[in-house]
C-alpha positions in Angstrom: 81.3 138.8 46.2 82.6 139.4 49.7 86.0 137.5 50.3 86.0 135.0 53.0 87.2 136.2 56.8 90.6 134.5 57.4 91.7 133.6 60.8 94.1 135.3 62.1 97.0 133.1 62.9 99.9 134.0 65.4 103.0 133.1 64.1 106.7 133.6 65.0 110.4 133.5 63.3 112.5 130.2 63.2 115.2 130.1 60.5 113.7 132.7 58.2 110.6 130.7 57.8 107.2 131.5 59.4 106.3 129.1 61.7 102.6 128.8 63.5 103.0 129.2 66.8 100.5 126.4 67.6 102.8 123.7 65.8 106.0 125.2 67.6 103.9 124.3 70.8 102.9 120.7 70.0 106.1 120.3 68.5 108.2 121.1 71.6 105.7 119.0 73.7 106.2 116.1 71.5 109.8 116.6 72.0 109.5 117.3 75.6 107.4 113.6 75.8 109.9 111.7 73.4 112.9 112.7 75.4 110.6 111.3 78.7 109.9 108.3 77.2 114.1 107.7 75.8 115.0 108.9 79.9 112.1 105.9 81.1 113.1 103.0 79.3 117.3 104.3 79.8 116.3 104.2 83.0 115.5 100.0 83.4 118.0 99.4 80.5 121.2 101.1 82.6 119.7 100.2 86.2 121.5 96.7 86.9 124.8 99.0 86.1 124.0 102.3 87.9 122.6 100.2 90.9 123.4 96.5 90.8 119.7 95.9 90.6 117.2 94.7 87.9 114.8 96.8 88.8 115.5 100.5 89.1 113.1 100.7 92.4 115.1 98.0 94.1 118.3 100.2 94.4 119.9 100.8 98.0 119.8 104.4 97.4 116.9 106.1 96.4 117.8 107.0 92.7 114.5 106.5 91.2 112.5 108.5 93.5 114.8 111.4 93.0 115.3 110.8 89.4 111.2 111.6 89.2 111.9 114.6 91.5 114.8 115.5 88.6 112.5 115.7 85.4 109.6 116.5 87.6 111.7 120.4 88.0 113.0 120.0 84.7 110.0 120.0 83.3 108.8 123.2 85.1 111.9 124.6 84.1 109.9 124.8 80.5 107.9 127.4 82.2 104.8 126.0 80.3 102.2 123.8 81.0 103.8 121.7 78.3 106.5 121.0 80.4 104.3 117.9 82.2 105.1 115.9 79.2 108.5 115.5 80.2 107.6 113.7 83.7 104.5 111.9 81.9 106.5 110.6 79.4 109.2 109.4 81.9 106.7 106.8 83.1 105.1 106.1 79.5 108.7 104.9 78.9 109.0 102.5 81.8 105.8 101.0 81.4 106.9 100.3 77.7 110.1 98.9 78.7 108.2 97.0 81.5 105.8 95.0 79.5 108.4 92.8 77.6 110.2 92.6 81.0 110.8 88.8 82.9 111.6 90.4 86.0 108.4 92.2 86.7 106.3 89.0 87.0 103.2 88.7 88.5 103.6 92.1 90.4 103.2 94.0 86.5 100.3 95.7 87.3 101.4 96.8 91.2 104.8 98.2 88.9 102.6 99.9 86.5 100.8 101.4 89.9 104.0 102.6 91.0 105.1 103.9 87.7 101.6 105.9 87.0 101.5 107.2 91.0 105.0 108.4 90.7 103.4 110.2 87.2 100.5 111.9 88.5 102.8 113.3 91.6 105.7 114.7 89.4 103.3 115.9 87.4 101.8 117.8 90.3 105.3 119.1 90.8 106.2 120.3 87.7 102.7 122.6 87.7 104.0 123.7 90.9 107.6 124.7 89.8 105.5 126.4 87.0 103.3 128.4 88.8 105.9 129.3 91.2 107.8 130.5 88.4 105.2 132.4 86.8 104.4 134.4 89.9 108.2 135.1 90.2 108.4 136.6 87.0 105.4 138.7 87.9 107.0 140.1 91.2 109.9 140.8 89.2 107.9 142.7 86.3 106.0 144.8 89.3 109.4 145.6 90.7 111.5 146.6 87.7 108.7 148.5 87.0 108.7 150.5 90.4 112.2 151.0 90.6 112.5 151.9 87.5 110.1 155.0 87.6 108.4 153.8 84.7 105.2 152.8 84.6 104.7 149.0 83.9 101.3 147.2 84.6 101.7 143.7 86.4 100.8 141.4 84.3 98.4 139.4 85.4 
């Protein structure tokens, strides 16, 4: 009898235990997406003492925009494509906070808009930051590699 073909399976070391590599990855992505959500709901819960408005959008300065900017990096910062759950999450967690809300009103759905825009363009961003990063790292590999006198392939 022939003994069944096993798939190989990638894993790494994390505190002497063998760990797939796969749950690692959804792991830090559910991490990366909890920690979003806990941000977007601190976010409307700590706005009327940040910004002496109910509503986090309302503020005189421009804190929420640049607070999507913030987590929008952050999240490239990962360096992985995982890294969009951060930003994603971010507005999962206002529109939570934002359906038990009295302030939002009739204009829910036009806040939800806002929320899910503001998503889908720090999302954009944090691909960007990403991409950018990779290729930096690839310059850097080609030109260690050249100075060096050794021979390196760019990866790629």
């Amino acid at each position: 009898m022939k003994p069944e073909a096993q798939p190989e399976q990638t894993t790494s070391r994390l505190g002497g235990r063998a760990v797939a590599t796969h749950f690692r990855t959804k792991h830090q992505a559910l991490t990366l997406l909890t920690v979003g959500v806990l941000l977007g709901i601190a976010v409307w819960v700590f706005s009327p003492w940040l910004t002496g408005k109910v509503e986090p959008w309302d503020a005189d300065a421009p804190i929420w925009a640049l607070s999507w900017l913030l987590l929008a990096v952050l999240g490239g910062f990962v360096g992985h494509l995982r890294g969009v759950c951060l930003p994603l999450g971010y507005g999962v967690g206002q529109m939570l906070i934002t359906i038990r809300s009295p302030f939002i009103g009739e204009f829910r759905a036009l806040g939800w808009a806002f929320i899910a825009g503001y998503a889908a363009v720090a999302a954009v961003v944090t691909l960007a930051v990403v991409g950018v990063g990779g290729w930096l790292k690839r310059l850097w590999r080609s030109h260690i590699g050249r100075s060096s006198g050794s021979k390196v392939p760019p990866a790629g």
